[in-house]
C-alpha positions as CSV (number, residue, x, y, z in Angstrom):
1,X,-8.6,-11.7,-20.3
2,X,-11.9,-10.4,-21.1
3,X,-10.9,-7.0,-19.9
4,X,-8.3,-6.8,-21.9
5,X,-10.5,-7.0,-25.3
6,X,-12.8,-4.8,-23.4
7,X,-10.3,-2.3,-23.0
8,X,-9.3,-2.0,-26.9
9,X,-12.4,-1.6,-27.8
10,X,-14.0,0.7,-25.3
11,X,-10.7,3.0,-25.4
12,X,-12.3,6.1,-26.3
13,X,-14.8,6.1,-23.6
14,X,-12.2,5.0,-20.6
15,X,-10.2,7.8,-21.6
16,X,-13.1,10.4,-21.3
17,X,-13.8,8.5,-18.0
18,X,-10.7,9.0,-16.8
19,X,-10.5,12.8,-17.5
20,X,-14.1,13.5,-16.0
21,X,-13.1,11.4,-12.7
22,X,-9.7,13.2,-12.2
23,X,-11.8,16.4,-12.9
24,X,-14.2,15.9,-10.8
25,X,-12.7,14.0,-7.9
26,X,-12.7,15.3,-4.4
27,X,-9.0,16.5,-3.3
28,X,-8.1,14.8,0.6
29,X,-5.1,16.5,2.2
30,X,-2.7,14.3,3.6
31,X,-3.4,13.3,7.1
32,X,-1.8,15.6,10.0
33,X,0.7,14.0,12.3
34,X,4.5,13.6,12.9
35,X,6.0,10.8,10.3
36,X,9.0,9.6,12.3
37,X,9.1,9.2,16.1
38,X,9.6,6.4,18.7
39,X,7.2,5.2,21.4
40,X,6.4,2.2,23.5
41,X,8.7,0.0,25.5
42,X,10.7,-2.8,25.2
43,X,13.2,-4.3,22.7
44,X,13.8,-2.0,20.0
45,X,11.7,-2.3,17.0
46,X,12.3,-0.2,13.5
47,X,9.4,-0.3,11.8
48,X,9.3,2.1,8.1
49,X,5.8,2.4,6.1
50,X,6.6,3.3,2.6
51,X,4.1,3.5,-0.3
52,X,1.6,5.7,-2.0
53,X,-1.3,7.7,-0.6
54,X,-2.5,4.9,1.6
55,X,0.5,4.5,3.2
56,X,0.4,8.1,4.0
57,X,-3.1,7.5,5.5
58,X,-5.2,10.1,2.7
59,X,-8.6,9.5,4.0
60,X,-8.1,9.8,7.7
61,X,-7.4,13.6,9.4
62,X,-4.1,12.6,11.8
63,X,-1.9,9.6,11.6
64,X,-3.3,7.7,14.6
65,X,-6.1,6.5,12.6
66,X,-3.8,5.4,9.2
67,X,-1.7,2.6,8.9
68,X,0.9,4.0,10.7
69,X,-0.6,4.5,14.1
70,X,-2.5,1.3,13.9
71,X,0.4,-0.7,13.7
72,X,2.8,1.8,15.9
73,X,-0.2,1.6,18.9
74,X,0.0,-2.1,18.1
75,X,3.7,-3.2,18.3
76,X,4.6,-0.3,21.3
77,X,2.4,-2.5,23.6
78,X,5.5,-4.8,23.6
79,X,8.8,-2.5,22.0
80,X,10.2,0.2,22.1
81,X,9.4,1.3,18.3
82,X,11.4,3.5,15.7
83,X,8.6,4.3,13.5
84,X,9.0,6.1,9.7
85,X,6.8,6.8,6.9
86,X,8.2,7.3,3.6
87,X,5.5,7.8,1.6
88,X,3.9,10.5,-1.4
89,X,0.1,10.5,-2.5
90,X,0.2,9.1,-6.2
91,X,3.3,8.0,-5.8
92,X,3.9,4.8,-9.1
93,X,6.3,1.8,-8.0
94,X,9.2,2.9,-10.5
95,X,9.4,6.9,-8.5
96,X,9.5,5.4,-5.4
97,X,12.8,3.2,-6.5
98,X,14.1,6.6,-7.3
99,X,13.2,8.1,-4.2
100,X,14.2,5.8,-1.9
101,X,18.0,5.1,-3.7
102,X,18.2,9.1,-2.6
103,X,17.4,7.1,0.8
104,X,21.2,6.8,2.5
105,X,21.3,3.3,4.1
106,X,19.7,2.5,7.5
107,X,18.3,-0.6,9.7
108,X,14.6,-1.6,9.4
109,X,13.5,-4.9,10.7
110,X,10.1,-4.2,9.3
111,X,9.3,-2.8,6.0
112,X,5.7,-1.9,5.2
113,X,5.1,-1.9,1.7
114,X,1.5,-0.5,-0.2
115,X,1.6,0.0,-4.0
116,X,0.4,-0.9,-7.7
117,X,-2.9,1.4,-7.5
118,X,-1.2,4.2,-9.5
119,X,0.9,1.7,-11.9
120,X,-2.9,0.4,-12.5
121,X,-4.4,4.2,-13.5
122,X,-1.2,4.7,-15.1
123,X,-1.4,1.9,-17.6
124,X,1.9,0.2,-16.7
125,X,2.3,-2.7,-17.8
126,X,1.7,-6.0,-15.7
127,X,5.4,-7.1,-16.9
128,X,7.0,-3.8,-16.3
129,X,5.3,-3.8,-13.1
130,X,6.5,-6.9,-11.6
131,X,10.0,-6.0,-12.8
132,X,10.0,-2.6,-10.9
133,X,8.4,-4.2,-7.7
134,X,11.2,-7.3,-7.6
135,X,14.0,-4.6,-7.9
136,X,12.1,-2.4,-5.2
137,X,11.9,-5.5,-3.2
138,X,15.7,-6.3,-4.0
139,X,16.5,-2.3,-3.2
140,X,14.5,-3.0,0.3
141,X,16.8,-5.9,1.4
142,X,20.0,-4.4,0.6
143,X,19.3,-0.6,1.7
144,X,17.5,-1.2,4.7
145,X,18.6,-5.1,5.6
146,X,15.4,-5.7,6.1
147,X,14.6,-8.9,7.9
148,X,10.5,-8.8,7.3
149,X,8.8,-7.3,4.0
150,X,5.0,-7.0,4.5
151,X,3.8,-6.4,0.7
152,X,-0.1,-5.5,1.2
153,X,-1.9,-6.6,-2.1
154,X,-3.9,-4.4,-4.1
155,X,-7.3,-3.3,-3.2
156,X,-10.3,-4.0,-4.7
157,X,-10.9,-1.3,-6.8
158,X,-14.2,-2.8,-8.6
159,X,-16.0,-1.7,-5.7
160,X,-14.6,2.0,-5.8
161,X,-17.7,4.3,-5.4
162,X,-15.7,7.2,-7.1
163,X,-15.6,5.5,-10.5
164,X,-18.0,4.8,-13.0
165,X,-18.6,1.6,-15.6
166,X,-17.6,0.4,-17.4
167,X,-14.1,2.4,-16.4
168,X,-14.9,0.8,-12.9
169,X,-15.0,-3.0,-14.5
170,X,-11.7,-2.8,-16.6
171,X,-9.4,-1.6,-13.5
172,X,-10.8,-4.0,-11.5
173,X,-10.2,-6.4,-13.8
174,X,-7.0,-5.4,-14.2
175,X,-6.3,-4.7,-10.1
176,X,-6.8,-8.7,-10.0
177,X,-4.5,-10.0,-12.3
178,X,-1.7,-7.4,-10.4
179,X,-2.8,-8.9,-7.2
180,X,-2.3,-12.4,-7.7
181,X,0.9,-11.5,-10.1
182,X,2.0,-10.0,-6.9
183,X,1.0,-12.6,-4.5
184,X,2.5,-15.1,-6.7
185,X,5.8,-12.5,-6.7
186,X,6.4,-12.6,-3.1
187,X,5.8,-16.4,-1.8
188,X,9.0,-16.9,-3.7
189,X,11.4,-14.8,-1.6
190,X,12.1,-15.7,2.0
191,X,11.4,-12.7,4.3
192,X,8.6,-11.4,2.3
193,X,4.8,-11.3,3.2
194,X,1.8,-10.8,1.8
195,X,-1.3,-9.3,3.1
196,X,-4.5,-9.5,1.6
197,X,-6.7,-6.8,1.1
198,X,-9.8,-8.6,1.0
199,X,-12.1,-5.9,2.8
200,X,-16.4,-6.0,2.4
201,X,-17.3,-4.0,-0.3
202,X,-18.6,-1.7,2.1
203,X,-19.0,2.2,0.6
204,X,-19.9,3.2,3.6
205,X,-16.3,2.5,4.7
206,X,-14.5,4.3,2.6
207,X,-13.3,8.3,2.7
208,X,-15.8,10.8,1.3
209,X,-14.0,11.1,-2.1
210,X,-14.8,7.4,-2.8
211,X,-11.5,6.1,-3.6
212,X,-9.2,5.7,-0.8
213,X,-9.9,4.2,2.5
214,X,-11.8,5.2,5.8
215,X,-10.7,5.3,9.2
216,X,-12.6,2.0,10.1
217,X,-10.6,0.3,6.8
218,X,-7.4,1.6,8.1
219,X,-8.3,-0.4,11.4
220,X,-8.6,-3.4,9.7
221,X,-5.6,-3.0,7.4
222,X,-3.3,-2.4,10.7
223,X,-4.7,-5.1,12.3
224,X,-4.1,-7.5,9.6
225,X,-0.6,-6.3,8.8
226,X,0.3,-6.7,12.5
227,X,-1.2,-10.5,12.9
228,X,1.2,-11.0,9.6
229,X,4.2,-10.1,11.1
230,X,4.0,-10.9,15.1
231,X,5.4,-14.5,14.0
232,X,8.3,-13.1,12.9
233,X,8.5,-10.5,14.9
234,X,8.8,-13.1,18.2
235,X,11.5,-15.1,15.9
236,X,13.8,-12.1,15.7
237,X,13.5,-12.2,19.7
238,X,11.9,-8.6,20.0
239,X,9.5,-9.9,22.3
């Protein structure tokens, strides 16, 4: 809870921090690429990525090397897959609830699910946030009958290149106690996942603006994310 001390008193200066890194931070265009389609072969296989700007890929030039094609190339060796992304660049947990009950009701069996990042620069609440992500979670399983929820935790933003100290230390800080608030959030509902995003603090990595990932980060998300669900994904006999 050090951080949180830390945070009182060094208000002043995180708020200048904040202003000069949003200032000064280099804009990424969303990656190009079609967000819906179908490809492989095999039993069918609805897979839907929703999220913020990672889920849309923001660090990568075309959707084969984001989440999405990672995972799609992955799973069409073996289905025939039904793939959506339904995802917005600084998107907060609590407006993609609103967005997706504008979302009329359809079949997923896998639900991809990336957030917390901008509840974290946005100074929401760990509370708050858990309540928002349970009801997204709840909004998940009844709007899309879900049968597998992969939540991906949060990143670890104390090694972001893009942001300086001590602004760097206190959302760290803080990105850990979402994390395992979150982990601890989703091994008590049956059907959810978690992944961990444990990568090396690696800059070298990461996309040019120093705060979301690189192509080569991407690969290694998909691949965990797919070794998460392939389990479950035998179980519901699509393979």
């Amino acid at each position: 809870m050090l951080d949180l001390a830390a945070r009182t008193l060094l208000f002043p200066v995180l708020v200048v921090q904040g202003a000069l890194v949003r200032r000064s931070a280099l804009y990424l265009d969303d990656p190009s690429g079609r967000r819906h389609g179908v490809s492989g072969q095999g039993p069918d296989l609805r897979l839907l990525i929703i999220g913020d700007s990672s889920a849309v890929g923001v660090g990568t030039s075309h959707q084969e090397e984001a989440l999405l094609g990672h995972m799609r190339k992955r799973l069409s060796q073996t289905n025939t897959v039904y793939w959506s992304v339904d995802a917005k660049t600084g998107a907060t947990t609590a407006e993609t609830i609103a967005r997706l009950q504008q979302h009329a009701p359809e079949k997923f069996d896998v639900v991809s699910i990336s957030l917390g990042v901008n509840d974290i620069t946005s100074r929401v609440p760990l509370a708050k946030w858990l309540h928002n992500y349970a009801t997204l979670l709840d909004l998940i399983e009844d709007r899309f009958a879900a049968d597998v929820i992969c939540v991906s935790g949060i990143p670890p933003i104390r090694y972001f290149p893009l942001l300086p100290q001590p602004l760097r230390w206190v959302l760290g800080a803080q990105a850990t106690r979402f994390d395992r608030a979150l982990r601890a959030l989703v091994a008590d509902r049956a059907g959810c996942r978690f992944v961990e995003m444990d990568f090396e603090p690696d800059v070298t990595k990461m996309s040019p603006d120093g705060f979301h990932p690189g192509p080569k980060i991407y690969s290694e998300w998909g691949r965990k994310v797919y070794r998460t669900i392939r389990r479950d994904i035998r179980q519901m006999h699509k393979t």
